[in-house]
N, C-alpha and C positions, 0 to 999 in steps of 0.2 A: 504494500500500500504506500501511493506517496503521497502524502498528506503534508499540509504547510511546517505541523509539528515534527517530522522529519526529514524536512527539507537537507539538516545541514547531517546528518548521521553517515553518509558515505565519509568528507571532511573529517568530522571528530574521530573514525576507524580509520584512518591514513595517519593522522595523527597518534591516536596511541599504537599504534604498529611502530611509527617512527621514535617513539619515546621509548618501545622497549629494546629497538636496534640499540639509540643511546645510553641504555642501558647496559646492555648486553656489553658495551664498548667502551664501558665504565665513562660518558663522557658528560653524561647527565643522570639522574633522576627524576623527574617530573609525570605526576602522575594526574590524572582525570580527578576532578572532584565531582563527585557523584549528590544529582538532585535527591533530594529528602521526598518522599512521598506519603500521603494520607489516605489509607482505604477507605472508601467510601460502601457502606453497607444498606442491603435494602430492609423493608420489616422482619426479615424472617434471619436478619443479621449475615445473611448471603454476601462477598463484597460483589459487588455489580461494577464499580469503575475504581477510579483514585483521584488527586487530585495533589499539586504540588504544595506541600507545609512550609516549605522554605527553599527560596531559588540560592540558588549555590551563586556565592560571588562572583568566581570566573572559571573557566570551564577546565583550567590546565595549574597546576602549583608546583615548584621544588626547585631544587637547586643544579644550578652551574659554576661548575668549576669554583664552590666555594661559596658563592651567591645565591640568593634567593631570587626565584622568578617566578610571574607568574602573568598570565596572558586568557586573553580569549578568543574564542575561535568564530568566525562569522564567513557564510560561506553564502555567495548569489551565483545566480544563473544569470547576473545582467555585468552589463558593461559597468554600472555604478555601483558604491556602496552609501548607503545613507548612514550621517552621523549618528541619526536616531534607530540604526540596531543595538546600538549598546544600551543598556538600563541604564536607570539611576544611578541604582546602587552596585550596581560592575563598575560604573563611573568615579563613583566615591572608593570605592574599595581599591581602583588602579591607582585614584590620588594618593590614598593614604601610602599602598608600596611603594610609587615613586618616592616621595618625598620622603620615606623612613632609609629609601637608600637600595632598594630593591630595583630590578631589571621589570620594567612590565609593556605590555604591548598588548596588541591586537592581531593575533595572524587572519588573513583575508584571503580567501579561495573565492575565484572566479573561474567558476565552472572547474571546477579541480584541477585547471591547463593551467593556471598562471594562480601562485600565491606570492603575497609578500606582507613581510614583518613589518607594522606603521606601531612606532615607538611610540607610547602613552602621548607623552609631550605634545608630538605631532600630531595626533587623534584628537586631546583636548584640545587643545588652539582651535582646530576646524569646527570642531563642537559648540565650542562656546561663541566663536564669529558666527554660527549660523543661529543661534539661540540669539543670540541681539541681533541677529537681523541684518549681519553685518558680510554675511559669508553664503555661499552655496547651502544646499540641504544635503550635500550628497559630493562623495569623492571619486572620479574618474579614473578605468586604469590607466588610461595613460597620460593622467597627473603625477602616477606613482613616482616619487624618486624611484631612478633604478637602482644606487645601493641596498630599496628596501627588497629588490625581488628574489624570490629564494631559488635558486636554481639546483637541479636533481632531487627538489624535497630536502634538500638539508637546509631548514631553518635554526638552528643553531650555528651553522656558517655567518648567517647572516647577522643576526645576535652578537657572537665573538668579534665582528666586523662593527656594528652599530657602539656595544659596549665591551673595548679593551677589557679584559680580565688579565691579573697580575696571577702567576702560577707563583704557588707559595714553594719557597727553598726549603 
């Protein structure tokens, strides 16, 4: 079934596939944070559906080479990406990583052919100029800086490239 609700699930299993390569390659850690869910029961206490108790901040967390990361994953079938895929509160929760000193970003899949890394920083800016009214609604691939585009799927290339890491002696 493809349904809007799983639009982006091809994306997030490319992703933790890639996360357990860098795993495996001891070059990361970084694991899925998994949505919290509430069964929903009918009279006879049967559950019939569920319903999300609490959205997970962002859909990816752990560490590199030392550092703490952590990202979300937003995946279109269009040429654009709109600043308002992100929540609020993935919003707030990417502010607070940045500024505590943390790696955080936005990985973006279009159409699974072309992804790239848009470092918090650079996501907010766009966000909040279109929130005043000041900016587009929506980021074009090919406004992308090409530093941010991840080439073979190794988005931690890109990463290591965006934010120098010091390897400890």
């Amino acid at each position: 079934m493809n349904t809007y609700a799983n639009r982006g699930k091809p994306f997030e299993e490319l992703i933790i596939r890639l996360n357990m390569t860098y795993r495996n390659q001891k070059k990361a850690v970084i694991h899925k944070v998994p949505t919290e869910w509430i069964p929903l029961r009918n009279g006879t206490g049967k559950i019939v559906s569920a319903k999300v108790e609490q959205k997970a901040a962002v859909d990816f967390m752990g560490t590199y080479s030392g550092r703490s990361i952590a990202f979300d994953a937003k995946h279109t079938a269009k040429e654009r990406i709109s600043w308002s895929e992100l929540q609020t509160h993935q919003a707030a929760f990417l502010d607070e990583w940045d500024q505590d000193g943390g790696i955080s970003f936005i990985l973006v899949s279009f159409n699974l052919q072309r992804l790239y890394v848009i470092p918090w920083t650079f996501w907010n800016t766009g966000m909040r100029e279109w929130i005043k009214q000041d900016g587009p609604a929506s980021l074009s691939m090919k406004q992308m800086p090409s530093e941010y585009e991840v080439k073979h799927y190794d988005y931690l290339k890109v990463v290591a490239s965006l934010w120098p890491l010091q390897k400890s002696a």
